[in-house]
LOMI-658848 format. One line per 8 residues: their letters; for each residue x, y, z of C-alpha. Coordinates in steps of 0.001 Angstrom, whole numbers, padded with zeros to 6 digits, always signed. Layout:
% LOMI-658848
a = X,Y,Z | ...
END
This chain:
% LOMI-658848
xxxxxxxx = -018956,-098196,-222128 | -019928,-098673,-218913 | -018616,-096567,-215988 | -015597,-098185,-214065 | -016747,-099114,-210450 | -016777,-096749,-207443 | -015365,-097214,-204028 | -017057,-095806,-201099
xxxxxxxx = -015895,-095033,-197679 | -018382,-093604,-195337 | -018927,-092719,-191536 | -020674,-090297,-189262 | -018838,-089143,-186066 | -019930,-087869,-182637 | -018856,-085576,-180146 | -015996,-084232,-181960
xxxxxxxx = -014700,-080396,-181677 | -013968,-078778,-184242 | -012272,-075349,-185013 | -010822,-073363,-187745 | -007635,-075057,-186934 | -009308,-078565,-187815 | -011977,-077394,-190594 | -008357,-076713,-192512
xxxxxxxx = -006461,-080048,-192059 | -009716,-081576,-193032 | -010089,-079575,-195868 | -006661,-079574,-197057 | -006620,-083194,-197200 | -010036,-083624,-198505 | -009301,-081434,-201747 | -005605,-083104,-202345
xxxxxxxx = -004171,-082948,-205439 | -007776,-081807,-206825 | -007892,-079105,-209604 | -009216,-075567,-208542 | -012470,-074508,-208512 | -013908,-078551,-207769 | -014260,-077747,-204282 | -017717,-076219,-202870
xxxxxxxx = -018532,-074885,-199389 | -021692,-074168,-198323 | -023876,-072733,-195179 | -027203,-072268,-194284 | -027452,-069338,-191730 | -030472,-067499,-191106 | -032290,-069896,-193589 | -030089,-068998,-196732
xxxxxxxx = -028110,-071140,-198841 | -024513,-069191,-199058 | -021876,-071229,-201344 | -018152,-070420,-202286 | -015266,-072082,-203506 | -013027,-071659,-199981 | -013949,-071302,-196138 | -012268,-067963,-195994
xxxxxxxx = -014887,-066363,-198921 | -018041,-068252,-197638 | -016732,-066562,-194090 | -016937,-063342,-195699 | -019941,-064383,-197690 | -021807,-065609,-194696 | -021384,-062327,-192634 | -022521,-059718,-194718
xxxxxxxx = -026007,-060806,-194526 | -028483,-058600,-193373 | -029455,-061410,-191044 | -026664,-062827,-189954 | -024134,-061321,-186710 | -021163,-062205,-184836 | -023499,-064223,-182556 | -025253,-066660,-185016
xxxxxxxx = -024098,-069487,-185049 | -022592,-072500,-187384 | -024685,-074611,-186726 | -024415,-076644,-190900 | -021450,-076271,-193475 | -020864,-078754,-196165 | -017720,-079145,-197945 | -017609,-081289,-201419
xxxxxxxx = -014997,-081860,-203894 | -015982,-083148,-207011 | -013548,-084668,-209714 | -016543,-087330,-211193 | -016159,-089622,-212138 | -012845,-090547,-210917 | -013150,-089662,-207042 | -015588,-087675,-204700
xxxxxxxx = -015537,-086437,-201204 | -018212,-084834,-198629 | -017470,-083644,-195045 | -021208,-082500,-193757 | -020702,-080959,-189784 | -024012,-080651,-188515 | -025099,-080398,-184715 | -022573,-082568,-183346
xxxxxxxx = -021875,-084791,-185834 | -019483,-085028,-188629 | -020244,-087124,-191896 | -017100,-088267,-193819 | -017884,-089681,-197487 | -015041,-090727,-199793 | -015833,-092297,-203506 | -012819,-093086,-206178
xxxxxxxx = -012161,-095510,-208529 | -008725,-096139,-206862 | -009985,-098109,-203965 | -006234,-097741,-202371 | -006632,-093723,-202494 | -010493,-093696,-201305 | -009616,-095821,-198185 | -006142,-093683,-197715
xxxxxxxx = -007900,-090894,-197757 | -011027,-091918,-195480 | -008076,-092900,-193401 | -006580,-089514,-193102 | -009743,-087630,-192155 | -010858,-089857,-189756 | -007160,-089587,-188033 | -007798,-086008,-187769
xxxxxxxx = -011795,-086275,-186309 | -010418,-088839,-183733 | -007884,-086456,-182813 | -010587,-084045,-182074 | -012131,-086241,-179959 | -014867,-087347,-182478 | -016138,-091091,-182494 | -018356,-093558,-184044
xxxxxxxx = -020288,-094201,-181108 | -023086,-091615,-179862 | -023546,-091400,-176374 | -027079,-092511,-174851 | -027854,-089524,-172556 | -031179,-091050,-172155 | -030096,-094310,-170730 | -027280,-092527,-168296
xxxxxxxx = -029930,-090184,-167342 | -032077,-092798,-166022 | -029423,-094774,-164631 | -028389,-092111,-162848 | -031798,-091314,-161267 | -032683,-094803,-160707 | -029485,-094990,-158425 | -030537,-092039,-157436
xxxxxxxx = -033493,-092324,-155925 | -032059,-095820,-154511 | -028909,-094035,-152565 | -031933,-091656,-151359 | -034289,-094145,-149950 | -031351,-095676,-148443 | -029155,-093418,-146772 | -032954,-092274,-145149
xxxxxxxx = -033487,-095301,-143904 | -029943,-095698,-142444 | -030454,-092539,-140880 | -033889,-093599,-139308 | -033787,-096982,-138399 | -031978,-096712,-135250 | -034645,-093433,-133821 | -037423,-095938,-134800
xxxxxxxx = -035993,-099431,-133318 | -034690,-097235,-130154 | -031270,-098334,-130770 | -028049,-096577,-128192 | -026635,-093662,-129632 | -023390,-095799,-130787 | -025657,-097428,-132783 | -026855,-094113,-134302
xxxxxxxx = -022985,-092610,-134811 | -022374,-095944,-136576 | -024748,-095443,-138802 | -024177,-092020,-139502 | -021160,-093163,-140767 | -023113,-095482,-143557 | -025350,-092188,-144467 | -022191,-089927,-144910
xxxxxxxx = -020411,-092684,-147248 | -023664,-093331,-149184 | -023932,-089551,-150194 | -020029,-089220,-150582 | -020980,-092377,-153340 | -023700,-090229,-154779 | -021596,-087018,-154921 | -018937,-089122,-156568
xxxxxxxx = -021917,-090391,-159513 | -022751,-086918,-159611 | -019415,-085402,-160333 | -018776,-088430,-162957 | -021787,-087504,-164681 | -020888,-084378,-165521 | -017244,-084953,-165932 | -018561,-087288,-168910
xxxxxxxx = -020948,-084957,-170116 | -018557,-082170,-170466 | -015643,-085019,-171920 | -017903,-085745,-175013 | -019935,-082412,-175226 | -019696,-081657,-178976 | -017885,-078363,-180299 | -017705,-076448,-183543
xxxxxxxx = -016369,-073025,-184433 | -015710,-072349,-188165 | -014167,-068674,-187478 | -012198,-069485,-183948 | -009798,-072254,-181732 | -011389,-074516,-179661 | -010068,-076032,-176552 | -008302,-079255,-176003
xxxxxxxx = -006293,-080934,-173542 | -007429,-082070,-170080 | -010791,-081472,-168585 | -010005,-078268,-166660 | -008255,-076506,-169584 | -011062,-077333,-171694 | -013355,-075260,-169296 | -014381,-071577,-170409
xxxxxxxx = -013328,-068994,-167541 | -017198,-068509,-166244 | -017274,-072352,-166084 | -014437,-072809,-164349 | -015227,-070014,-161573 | -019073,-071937,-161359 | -016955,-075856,-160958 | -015128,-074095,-158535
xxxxxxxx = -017679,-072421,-156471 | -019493,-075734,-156834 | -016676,-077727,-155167 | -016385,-075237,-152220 | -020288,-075831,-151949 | -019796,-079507,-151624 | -016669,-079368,-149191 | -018778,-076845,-146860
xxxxxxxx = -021413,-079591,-147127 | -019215,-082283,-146245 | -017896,-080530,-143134 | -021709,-079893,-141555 | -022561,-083285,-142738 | -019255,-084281,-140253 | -019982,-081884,-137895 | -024024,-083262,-137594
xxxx = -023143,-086870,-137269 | -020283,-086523,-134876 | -020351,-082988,-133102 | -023237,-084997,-130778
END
């Protein structure tokens, strides 16, 4: 007799951060209704396979290897529930991504389910869409090096055509917007960087909410010493162009 057909939901996810708090949810929702002992998790720390039956043992499992501290990190852990040949799923989190896999004869409870995990990624700020730090990193030189060569030449075209000195303040004026504009590219870059920088903690929280909450304490004393930086800079940029 021939095996009844399987329905498969699948997906990887980007950027998303994820804690204990999540691995759970996920987990608990994953291994609904499924008989114990059909669930697997398994690590690969220090280059050794560790398996268990629950997060909480292959914690336990995981730290008392010789090899292993506080400080290594989780950097693979693969969950699986097995219950063939009626239904299947896989959560893989590996370096930033998150694969979901769902398989069950019951194409209603496969896509339910798929459903319900990916609620809980998105939530975390995962997504199906990787972002192309190669192409924003050469947009954002190529602009750049453009604001550059322009706010130079702004700033020297009136010395070399021997233009008045209202001429000159004038144009001081177009070199202090055109670096306020690259300051402004600058400070977007890195607000997206930090927006979709990946996050994963097995044993601990991680941070949500806004942008500034999100920020560890040493980060948030550097982004602040950073913005006093640029203010200073502002005010002798001011001071330069119109203190003549």
């Amino acid at each position: 007799m021939a095996a009844p057909p399987m329905t498969t939901a699948m997906a990887v996810f980007y950027h998303a951060r994820i804690g204990r708090n999540e691995l759970d949810r996920l987990f608990r929702v994953a291994s609904d209704g499924a008989a114990p002992g059909r669930t697997t998790l398994t690590c690969v720390p220090a280059q050794t396979t560790v398996q268990a039956d629950t997060l909480d043992d292959l914690i336990v499992a995981r730290a008392g290897l010789p090899a292993v501290s506080e400080r290594t990190p989780w950097t693979y852990l693969h969950y699986e529930m097995d219950e063939q040949p009626d239904r299947h799923v896989e959560l893989e989190f590996r370096e930033g991504e998150v694969t979901v896999i769902v398989e069950a004869v019951n194409s209603i409870w496969a896509h339910g389910q798929f459903a319900r995990l990916e609620a809980i990624i998105r939530n975390s700020r995962g997504g199906k869409t990787e972002v192309s730090w190669r192409k924003l990193r050469r947009f954002f030189s190529w602009y750049l090096l453009m604001g550059v060569i322009g706010t130079t030449a702004l700033y020297s075209a009136p010395n070399l055509l021997g233009l008045d000195s209202s001429c000159s303040e004038g144009t001081g004026g177009a070199v202090l917007a055109s670096w306020t504009v690259i300051v402004a590219m600058i400070c977007s870059m890195l607000w997206r960087y930090r927006s979709v920088r990946p996050q994963f903690n097995a044993v601990g929280e991680v941070r949500h909410g806004s942008f500034w909450t999100r920020l560890t304490i040493p980060e948030q004393i550097g982004l602040s010493a950073n913005v006093i930086a640029g203010l200073a800079l502002f005010v002798a940029l001011l001071a330069l162009i119109w203190g003549k």
